[in-house]
N, C-alpha and C positions, 0 to 999 in steps of 0.2 A: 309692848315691844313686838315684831315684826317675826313672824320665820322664816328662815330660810329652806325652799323645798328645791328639790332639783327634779324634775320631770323630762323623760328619754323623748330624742326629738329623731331622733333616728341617726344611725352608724355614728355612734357613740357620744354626739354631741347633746346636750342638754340647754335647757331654758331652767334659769335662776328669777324665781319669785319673789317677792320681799312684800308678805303679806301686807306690811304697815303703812308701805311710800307708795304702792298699788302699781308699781310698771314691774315687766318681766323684761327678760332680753337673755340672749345665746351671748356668752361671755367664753374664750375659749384660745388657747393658742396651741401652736403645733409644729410639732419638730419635724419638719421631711423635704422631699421634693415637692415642690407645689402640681409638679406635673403630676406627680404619683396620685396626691392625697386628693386634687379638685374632684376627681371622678368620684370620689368617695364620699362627699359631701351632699346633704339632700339638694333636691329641685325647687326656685324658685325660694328663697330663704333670706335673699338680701336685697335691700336697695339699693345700694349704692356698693359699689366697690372704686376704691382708691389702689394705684398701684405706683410704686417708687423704684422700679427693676435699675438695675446697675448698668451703669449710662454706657460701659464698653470704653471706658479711659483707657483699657492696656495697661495698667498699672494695678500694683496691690494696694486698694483701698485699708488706710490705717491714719489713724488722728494722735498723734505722741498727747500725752499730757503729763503737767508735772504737781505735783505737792509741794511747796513752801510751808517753811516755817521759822521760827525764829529762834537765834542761836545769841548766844552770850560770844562766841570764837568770830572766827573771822568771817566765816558763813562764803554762798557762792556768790551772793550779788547785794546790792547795799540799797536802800529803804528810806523814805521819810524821818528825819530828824535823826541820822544816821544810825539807824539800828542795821544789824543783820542777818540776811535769812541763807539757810539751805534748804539748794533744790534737789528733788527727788524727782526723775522720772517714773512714771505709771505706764505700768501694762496698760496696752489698749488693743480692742477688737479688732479685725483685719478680715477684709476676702479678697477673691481675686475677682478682676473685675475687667476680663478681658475674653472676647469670644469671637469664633472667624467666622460668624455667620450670625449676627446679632438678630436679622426678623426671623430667623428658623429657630433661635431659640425663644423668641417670646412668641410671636404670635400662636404657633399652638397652645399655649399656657393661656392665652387671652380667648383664646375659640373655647377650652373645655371651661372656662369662669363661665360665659354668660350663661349656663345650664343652671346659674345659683341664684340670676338676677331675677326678681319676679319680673311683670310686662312693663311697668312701670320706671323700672330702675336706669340709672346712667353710671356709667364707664368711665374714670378718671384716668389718665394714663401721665405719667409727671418722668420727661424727660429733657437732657440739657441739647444744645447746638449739632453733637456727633453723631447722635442718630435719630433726631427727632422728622427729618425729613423723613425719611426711610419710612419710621413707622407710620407716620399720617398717611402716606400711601398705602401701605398695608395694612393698615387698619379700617381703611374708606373700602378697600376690597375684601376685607372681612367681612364689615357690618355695612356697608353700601354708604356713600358718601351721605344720604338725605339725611343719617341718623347724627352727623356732625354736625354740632350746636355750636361751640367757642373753642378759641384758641386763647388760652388765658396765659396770659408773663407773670412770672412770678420776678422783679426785678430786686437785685439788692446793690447793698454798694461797699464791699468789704473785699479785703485783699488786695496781692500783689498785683501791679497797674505794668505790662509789658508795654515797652517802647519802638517797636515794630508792626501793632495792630492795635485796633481798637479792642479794649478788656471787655472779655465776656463775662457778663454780671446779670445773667436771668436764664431763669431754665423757662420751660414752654409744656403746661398742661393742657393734654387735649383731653375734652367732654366730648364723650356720644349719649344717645339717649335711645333705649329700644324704640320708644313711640318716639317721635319728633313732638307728636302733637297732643302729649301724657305723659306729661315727668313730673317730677318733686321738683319744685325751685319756690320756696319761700322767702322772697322781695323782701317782707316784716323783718324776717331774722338775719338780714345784714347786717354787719357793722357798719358806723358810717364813718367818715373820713374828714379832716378838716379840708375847710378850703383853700386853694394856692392864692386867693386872692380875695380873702373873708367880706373887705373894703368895699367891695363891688357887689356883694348881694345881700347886704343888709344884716342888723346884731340875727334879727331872729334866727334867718336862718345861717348864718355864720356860728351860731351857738347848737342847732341841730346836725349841722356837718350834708353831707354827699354822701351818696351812694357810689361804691367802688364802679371801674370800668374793667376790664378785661384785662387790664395793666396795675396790677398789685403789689404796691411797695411793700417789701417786712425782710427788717434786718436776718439773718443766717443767727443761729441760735448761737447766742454769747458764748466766747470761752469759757467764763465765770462764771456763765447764767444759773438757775435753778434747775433750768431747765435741761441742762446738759447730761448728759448719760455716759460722754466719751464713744461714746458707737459712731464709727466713720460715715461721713455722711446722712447722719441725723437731721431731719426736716425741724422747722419750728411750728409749733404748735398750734403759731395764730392761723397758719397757711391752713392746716388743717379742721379750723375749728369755724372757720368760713363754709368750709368744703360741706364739710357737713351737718353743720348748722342749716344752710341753705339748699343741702338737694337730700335730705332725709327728715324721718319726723321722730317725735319722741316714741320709744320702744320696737324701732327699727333696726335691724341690724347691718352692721358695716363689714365689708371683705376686705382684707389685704391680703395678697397672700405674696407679698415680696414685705412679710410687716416688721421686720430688720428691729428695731429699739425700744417700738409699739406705740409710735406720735398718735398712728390711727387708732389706735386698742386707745389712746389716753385719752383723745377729741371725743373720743365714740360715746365713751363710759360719763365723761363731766357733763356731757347734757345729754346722758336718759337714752343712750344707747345700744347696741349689744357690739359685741365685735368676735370675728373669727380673724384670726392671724396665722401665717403662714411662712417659716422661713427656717432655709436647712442648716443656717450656721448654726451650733448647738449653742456659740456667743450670744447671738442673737436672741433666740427664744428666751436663757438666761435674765438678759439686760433687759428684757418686755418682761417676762415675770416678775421680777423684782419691781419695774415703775409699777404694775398694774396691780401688785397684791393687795392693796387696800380694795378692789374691786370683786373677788374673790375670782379671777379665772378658774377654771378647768385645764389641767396643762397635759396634753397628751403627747404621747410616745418621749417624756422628758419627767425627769422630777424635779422641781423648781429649787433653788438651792434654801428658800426660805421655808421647806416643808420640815425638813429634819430639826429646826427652831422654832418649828408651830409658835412664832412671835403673833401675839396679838394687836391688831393692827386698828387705828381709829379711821371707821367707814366717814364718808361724806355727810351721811346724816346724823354722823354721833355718836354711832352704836359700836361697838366694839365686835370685831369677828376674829377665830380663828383661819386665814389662809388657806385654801384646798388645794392641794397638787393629785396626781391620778393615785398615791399611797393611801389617801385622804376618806374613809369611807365617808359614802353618800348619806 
């Protein structure tokens, strides 16, 4: 069986070893201003950062959710073979998510990240319709237009359909790449795609599928799903798990530091990666610790609410770990 060591990587973060499965990786989340803490962080440490900043709706971002269950009485609403259930509303996570100057607040948080990128790395930046012009310009003036590679749709088809415009149903990631002509993009570790018209190119390769285009279908993470966490504006998983399947390698680490639920801390960790996370709602850090304890984060300036139940948690490979929060001696 495997040890687990934790060896200093500098200004507090560490690399997690697992003698027995032989990759390491920086596993780590964190409670603050992303402005404050990037500075704090070592040089050249990640390859890829992903970021999901708050789109500037003007509104307080929050996802109601409720509990069902089944009652013998009259219950709130009525069921399959008429049985009846009561509904329970659930607390759910909230920010505000409204700012009068939305490129003065991100772009200097995007200037002090690229200090963590090695030479190699690319810049995911996942924004919807409101400000995503905006920032492509200031971001082409950041990092100079040569270094933008795709403009990828993330399209879905869910929700309410307004009768006065066409429905906005795709946000818009933009990729930069420090080298244009030196990045990570691994072709192999695509998923592929069936065909819109299988009939037309034959069983074999109707049975291997396509390679995706810059326009990527995946439904908005189920009400129901497994996948859900109740954190407003939670990404699904698949989106991410492209991301960085295809422009990182195994035992590389991933940035977020708008990392809100932890989709990236989850894509990063299930194939063999390290993840730093960043995000000031104390919900947030919360609702990423708890998805990623089977991972064993480090959770600084926060203690994770599953430290004081030191619950033992079944790892990926089998093994049983105790949880580490910053209580947690090394």
């Amino acid at each position: 069986m495997g040890r687990w060591l934790r060896e200093p990587y500098g200004n507090g973060l560490s690399i997690e070893i697992d003698g027995a499965y032989g990759w390491s990786a920086m596993k780590k989340i964190i409670l603050g201003d992303n402005a404050d803490v990037l500075p704090t962080l070592p040089e050249k440490f990640a390859r890829l950062i992903y970021i999901d900043p708050p789109f500037n709706t003007g509104k307080v971002q929050k996802r109601d959710r409720i509990r069902v269950r089944a009652t013998d009485g009259e219950g709130d609403r009525g069921g399959f073979g008429g049985r009846r259930y009561d509904v329970e509303k659930v607390k759910s996570g909230s920010y505000d998510d409204d700012f009068d100057d939305f490129e003065h607040f991100l772009m200097p948080r995007v200037e002090a990240s690229l200090r963590c990128l090695k030479d190699d790395g690319s810049l995911f930046v996942h924004l919807d319709d409101r400000e995503v012009h905006h920032s492509k310009v200031a971001l082409d003036k950041l990092l100079g237009r040569h270094r933008f590679v795709n403009e990828i749709i993330w399209a879905y088809d869910y929700g309410g359909r307004p009768k006065n415009r066409w429905p906005a149903k795709h946000d818009t990631i933009l990729w930069y790449a420090l080298k244009p002509d030196d990045y990570i993009f691994n072709f192999d570790e695509m998923d592929r795609i069936p065909y819109m018209a299988p009939g037309l190119v034959g069983p074999e390769k109707a049975e291997r599928g396509k390679t995706p285009t810059d326009v990527w279908w995946h439904t908005i993470v189920p009400t129901n799903g497994h996948e859900k966490t109740g954190y407003p504006t939670q990404k699904p998983l698949g989106v991410l798990n492209r991301v960085i399947k295809v422009h990182s390698r195994p035992d590389d680490v991933v940035l977020d530091f708008f990392g809100g639920s932890g989709t990236t801390g989850e894509a990063a960790a299930r194939h063999g990666r390290g993840f730093v996370l960043i995000d000031i709602n104390p919900e947030a850090v919360q609702v990423a610790a708890t998805r990623l304890a089977e991972f064993h984060p480090n959770c600084d300036r926060f203690t994770p609410s599953w430290s004081s139940r030191r619950s033992r948690i079944r790892c990926p490979a089998g093994r049983f770990a105790t949880p580490r929060g910053n209580d947690t001696p090394s």
